[in-house]
VOBA-1610 file (N, C-alpha, C; in pm, whole numbers, padded with zeros to 5 digits, always signed):
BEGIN
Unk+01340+01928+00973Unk+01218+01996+01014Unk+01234+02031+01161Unk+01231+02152+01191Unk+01233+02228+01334Unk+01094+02170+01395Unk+01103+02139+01542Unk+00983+02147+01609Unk+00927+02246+01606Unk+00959+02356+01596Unk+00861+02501+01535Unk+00795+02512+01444Unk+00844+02428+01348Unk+00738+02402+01207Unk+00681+02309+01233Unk+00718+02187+01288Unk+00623+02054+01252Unk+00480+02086+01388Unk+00525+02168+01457Unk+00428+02207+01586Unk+00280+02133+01545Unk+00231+02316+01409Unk+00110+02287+01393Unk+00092+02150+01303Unk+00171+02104+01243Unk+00124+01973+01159Unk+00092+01862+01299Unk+00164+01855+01369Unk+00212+01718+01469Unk+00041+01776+01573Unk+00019+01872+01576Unk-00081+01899+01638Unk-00237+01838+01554Unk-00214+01836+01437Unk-00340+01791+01434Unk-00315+01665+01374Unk-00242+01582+01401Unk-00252+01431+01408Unk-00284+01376+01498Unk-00435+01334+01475Unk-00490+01324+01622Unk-00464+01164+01653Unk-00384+01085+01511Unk-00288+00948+01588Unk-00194+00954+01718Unk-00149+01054+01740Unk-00113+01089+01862Unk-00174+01028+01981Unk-00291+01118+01967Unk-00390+01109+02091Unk-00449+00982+02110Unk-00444+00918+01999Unk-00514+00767+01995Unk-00434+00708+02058Unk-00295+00682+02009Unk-00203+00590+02034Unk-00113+00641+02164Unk-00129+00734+02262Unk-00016+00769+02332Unk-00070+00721+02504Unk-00174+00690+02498Unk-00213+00571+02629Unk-00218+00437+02626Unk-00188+00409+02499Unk-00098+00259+02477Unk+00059+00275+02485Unk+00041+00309+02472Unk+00241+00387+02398Unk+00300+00343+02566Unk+00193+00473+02629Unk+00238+00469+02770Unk+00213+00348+02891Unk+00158+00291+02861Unk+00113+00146+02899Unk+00232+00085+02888Unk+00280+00055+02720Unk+00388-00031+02686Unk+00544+00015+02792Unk+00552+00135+02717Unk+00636+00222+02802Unk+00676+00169+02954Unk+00545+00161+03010Unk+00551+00092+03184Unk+00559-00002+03205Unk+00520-00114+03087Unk+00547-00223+03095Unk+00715-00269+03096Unk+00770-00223+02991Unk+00888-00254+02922Unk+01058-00169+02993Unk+01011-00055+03088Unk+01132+00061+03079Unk+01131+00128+02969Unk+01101+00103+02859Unk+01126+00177+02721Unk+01080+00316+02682Unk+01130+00355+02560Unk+01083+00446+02547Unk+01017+00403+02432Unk+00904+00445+02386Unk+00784+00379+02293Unk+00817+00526+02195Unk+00770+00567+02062Unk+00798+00647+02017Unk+00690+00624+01862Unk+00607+00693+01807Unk+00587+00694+01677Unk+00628+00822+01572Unk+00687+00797+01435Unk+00741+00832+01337Unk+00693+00881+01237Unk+00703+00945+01164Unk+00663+00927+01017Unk+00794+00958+00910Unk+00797+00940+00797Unk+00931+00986+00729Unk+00893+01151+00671Unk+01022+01169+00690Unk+01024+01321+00638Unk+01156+01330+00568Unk+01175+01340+00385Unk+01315+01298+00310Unk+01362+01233+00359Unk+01481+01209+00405Unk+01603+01113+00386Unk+01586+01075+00573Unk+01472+01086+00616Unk+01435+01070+00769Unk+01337+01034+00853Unk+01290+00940+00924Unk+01206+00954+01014Unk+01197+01063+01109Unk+01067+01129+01139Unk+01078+01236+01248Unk+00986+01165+01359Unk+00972+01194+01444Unk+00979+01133+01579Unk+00771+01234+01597Unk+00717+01219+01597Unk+00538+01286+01611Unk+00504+01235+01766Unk+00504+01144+01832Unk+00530+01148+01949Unk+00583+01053+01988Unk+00632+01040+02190Unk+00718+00957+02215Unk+00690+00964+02343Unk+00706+00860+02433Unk+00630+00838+02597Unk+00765+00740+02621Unk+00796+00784+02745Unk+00869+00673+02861Unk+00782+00632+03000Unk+00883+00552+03052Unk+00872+00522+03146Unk+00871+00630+03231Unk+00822+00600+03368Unk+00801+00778+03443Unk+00962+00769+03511Unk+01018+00695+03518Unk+01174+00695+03587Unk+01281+00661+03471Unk+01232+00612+03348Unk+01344+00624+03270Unk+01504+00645+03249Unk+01585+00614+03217Unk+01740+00615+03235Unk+01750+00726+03077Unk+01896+00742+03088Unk+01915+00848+02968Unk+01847+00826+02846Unk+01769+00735+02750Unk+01735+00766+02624Unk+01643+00793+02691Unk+01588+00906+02585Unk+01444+01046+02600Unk+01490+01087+02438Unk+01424+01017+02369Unk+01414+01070+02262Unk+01288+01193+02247Unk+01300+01296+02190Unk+01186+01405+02177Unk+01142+01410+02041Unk+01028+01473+02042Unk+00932+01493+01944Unk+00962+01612+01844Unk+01031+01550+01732Unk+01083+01654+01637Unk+01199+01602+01596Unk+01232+01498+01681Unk+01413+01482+01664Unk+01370+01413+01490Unk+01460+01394+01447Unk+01489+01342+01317Unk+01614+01225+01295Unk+01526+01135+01278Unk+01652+00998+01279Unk+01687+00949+01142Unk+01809+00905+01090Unk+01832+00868+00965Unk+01785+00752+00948Unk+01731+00734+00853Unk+01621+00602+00750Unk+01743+00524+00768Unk+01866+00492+00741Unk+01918+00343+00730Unk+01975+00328+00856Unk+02000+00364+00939Unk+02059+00313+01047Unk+01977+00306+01185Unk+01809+00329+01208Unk+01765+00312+01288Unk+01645+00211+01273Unk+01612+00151+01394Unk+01496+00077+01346Unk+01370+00111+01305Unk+01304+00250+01354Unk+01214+00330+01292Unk+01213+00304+01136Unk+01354+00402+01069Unk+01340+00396+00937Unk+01407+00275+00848Unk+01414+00144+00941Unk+01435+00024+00862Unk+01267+00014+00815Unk+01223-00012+00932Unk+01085-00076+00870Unk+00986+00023+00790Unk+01016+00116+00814Unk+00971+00225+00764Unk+00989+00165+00581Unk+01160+00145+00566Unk+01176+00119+00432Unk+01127-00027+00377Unk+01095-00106+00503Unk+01074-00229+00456Unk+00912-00249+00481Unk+00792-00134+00474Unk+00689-00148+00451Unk+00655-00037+00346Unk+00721+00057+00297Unk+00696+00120+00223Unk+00615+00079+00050Unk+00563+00133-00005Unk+00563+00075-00165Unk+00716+00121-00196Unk+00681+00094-00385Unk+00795+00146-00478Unk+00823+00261-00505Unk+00693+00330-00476Unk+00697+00508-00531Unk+00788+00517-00396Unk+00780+00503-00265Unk+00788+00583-00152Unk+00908+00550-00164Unk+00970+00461-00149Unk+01099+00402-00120Unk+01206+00453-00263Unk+01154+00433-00324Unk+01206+00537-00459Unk+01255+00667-00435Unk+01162+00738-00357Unk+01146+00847-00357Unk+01275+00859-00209Unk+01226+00838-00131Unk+01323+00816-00001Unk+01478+00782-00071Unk+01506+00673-00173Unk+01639+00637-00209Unk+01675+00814-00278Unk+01584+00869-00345Unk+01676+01006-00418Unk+01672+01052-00316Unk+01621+01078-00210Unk+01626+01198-00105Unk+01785+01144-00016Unk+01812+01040+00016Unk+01910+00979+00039Unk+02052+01044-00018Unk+01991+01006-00148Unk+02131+01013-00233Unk+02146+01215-00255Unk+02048+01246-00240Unk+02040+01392-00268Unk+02146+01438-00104Unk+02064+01402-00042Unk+02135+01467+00155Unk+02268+01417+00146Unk+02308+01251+00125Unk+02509+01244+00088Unk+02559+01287+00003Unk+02514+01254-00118Unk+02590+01290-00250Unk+02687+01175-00235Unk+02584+01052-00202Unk+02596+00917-00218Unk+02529+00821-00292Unk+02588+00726-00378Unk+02566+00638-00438Unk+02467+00565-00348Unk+02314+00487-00402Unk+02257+00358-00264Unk+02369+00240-00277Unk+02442+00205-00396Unk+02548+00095-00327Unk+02663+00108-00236Unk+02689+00239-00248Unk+02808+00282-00144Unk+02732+00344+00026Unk+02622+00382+00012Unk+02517+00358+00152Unk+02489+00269+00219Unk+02500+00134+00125Unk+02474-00019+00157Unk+02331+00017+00151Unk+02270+00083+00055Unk+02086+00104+00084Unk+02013-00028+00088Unk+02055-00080-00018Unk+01968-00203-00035Unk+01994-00330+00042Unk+02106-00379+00050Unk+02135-00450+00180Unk+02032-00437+00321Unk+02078-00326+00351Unk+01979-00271+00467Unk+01837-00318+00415Unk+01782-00238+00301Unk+01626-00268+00315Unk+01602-00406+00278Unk+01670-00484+00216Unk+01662-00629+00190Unk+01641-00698+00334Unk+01781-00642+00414Unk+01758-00745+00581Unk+01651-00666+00650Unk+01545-00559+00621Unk+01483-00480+00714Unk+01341-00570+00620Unk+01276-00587+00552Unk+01227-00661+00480Unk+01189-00830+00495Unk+01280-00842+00540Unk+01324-01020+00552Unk+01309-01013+00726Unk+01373-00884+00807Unk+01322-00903+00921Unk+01178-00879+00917Unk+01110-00788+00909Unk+00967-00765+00919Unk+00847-00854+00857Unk+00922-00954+00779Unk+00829-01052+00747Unk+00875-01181+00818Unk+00992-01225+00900Unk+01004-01317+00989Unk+00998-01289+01134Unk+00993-01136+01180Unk+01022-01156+01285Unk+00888-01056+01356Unk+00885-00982+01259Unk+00712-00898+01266Unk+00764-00766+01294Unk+00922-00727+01316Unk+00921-00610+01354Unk+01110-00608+01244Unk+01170-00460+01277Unk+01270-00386+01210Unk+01375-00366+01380Unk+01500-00431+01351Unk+01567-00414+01487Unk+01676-00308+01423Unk+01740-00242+01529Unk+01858-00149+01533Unk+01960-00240+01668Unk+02079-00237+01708Unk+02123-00295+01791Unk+02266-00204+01824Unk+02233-00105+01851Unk+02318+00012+01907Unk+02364+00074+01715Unk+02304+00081+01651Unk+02351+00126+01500Unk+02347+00286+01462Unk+02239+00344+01560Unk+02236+00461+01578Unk+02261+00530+01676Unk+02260+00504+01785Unk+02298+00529+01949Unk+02356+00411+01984Unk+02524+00425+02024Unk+02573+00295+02040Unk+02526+00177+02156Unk+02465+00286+02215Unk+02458+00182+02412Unk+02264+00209+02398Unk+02177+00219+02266Unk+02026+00220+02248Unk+02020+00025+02125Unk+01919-00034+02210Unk+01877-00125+02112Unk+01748-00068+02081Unk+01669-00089+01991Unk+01572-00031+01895Unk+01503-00167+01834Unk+01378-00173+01860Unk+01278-00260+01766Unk+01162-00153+01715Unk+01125-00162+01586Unk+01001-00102+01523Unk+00933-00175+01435Unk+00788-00140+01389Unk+00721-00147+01336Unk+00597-00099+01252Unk+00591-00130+01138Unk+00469+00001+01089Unk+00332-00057+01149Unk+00222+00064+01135Unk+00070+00009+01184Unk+00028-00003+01058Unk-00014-00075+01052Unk-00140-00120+00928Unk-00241+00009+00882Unk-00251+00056+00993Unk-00328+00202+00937Unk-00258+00304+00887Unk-00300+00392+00801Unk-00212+00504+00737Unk-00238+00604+00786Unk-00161+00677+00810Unk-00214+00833+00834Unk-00231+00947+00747Unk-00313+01019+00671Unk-00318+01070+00578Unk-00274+01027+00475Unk-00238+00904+00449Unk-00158+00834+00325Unk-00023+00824+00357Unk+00023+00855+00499Unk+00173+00792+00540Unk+00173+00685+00626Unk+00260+00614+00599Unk+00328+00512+00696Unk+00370+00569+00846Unk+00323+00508+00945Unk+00353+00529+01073Unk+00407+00406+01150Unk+00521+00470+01200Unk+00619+00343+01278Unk+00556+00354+01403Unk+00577+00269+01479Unk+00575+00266+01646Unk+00682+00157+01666Unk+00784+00204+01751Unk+00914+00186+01767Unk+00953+00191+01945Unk+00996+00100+01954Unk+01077+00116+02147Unk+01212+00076+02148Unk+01303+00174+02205Unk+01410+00173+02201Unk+01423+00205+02383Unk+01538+00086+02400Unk+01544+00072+02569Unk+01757+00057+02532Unk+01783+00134+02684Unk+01975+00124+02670Unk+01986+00004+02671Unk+02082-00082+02625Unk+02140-00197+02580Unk+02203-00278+02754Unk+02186-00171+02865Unk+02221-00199+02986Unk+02133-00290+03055Unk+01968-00232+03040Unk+01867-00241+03069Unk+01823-00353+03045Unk+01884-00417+02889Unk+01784-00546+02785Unk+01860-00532+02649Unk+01956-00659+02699Unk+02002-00657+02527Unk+01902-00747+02431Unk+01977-00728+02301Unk+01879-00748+02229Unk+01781-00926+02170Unk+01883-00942+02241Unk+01818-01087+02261Unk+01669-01105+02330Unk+01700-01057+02420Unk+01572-01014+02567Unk+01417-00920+02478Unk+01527-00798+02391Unk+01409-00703+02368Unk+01327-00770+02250Unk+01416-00831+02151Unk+01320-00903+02102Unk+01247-01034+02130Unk+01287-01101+02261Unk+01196-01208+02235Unk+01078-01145+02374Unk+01109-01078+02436Unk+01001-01001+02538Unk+00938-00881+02519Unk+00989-00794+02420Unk+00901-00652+02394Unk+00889-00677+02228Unk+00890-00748+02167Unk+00893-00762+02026Unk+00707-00774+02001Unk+00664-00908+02071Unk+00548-00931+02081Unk+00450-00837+02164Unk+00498-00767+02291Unk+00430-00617+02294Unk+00389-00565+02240Unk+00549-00550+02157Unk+00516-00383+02015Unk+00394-00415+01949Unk+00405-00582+01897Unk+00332-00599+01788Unk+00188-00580+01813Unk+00157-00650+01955Unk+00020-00644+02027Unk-00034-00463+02062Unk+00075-00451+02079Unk+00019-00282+02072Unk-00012-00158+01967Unk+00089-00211+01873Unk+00038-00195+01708Unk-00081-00206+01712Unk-00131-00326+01686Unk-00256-00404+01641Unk-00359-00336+01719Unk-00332-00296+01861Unk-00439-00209+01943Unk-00466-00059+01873Unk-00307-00010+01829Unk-00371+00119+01781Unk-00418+00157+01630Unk-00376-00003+01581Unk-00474+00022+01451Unk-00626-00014+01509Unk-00695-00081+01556Unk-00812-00082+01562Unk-00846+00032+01650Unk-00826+00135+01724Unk-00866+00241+01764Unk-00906+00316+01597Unk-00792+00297+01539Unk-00802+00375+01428Unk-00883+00363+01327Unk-00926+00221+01328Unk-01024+00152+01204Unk-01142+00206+01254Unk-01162+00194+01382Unk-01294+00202+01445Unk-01334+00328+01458Unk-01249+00410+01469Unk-01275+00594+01538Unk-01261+00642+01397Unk-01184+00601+01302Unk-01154+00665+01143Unk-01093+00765+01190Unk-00956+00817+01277Unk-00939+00912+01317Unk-00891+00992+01193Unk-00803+00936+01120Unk-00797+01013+00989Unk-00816+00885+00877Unk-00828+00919+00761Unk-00860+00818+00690Unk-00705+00799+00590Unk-00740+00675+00543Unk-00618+00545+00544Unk-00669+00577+00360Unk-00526+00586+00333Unk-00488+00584+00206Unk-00604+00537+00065
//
């Protein structure tokens, strides 16, 4: 999906607007770059994303498109999904390689993305998609039009390895999640599945 098409959709998700003065909060807190997702086929796309105001090279942008198994966005993405979605995500998968999910390692992945998000509260990446980016995410409890929405911070591995990011921005993310679902419960900015 071109940022030319997703323009007008990403424009009227007004989760954006809710969540992007927390985002940016976290952002200042952490160095990071804070970022929320949604999946689009065989991908998370990136709906918005805030740094730090001095930031080092990751600047992820709004539109980019990240692959579902190798980032932390679309771990947890797969490891909060239902059966239809994740179903549906595995053919879109196998449709974009013209890969088998056992030769993807699909399930592996969503098994440890799964097992992380219920022990650790969040979905880690540890340079798996950007070699020198660590990555923690998580979905919000609120839906957006009936999708799953990640909120995800990915900081260079220079900055905070991943030891650091999860035991110091892990509990952030989560606390800041939790802030922008109750904006959302409370404002009904769009309504939840």
């Amino acid at each position: 999906m071109s940022l030319s098409i997703a323009y007008p959709l990403l424009s009227r998700l007004a989760v954006r607007q809710v969540a992007r003065p927390l985002m940016q909060q976290l952002a200042n807190r952490t160095g990071g770059s804070i970022s929320l997702s949604m999946r689009h086929r065989a991908s998370v796309i990136y709906i918005e994303t805030t740094r730090e105001h001095d930031a080092e090279d990751f600047r992820p942008e709004i539109g980019a498109a990240l692959p579902l198994l190798g980032t932390a966005a679309g771990r947890a993405w797969l490891a909060a999904c239902d059966d239809f979605e994740r179903d549906d995500a595995y053919a879109w998968l196998q449709r974009s390689t013209g890969m088998s999910l056992s030769s993807l390692g699909a399930l592996d992945v969503v098994s440890t993305a799964m097992r992380d998000l219920h022990e650790r509260g969040f979905c880690m990446s540890q340079g798996d998609f950007v070699h020198d980016v660590n990555a923690i995410a998580l979905p919000l409890r609120e839906r957006v039009r009936g999708d799953l929405v990640i909120l995800n911070c990915g900081m260079l591995q220079h900055r905070m390895p991943s030891s650091k990011l999860e035991r110091k921005v892990g509990p952030l993310l989560r606390k800041t999640a939790q802030q922008i679902d109750q904006l959302l419960a409370q404002q009904q900015v769009e309504p939840a599945r």
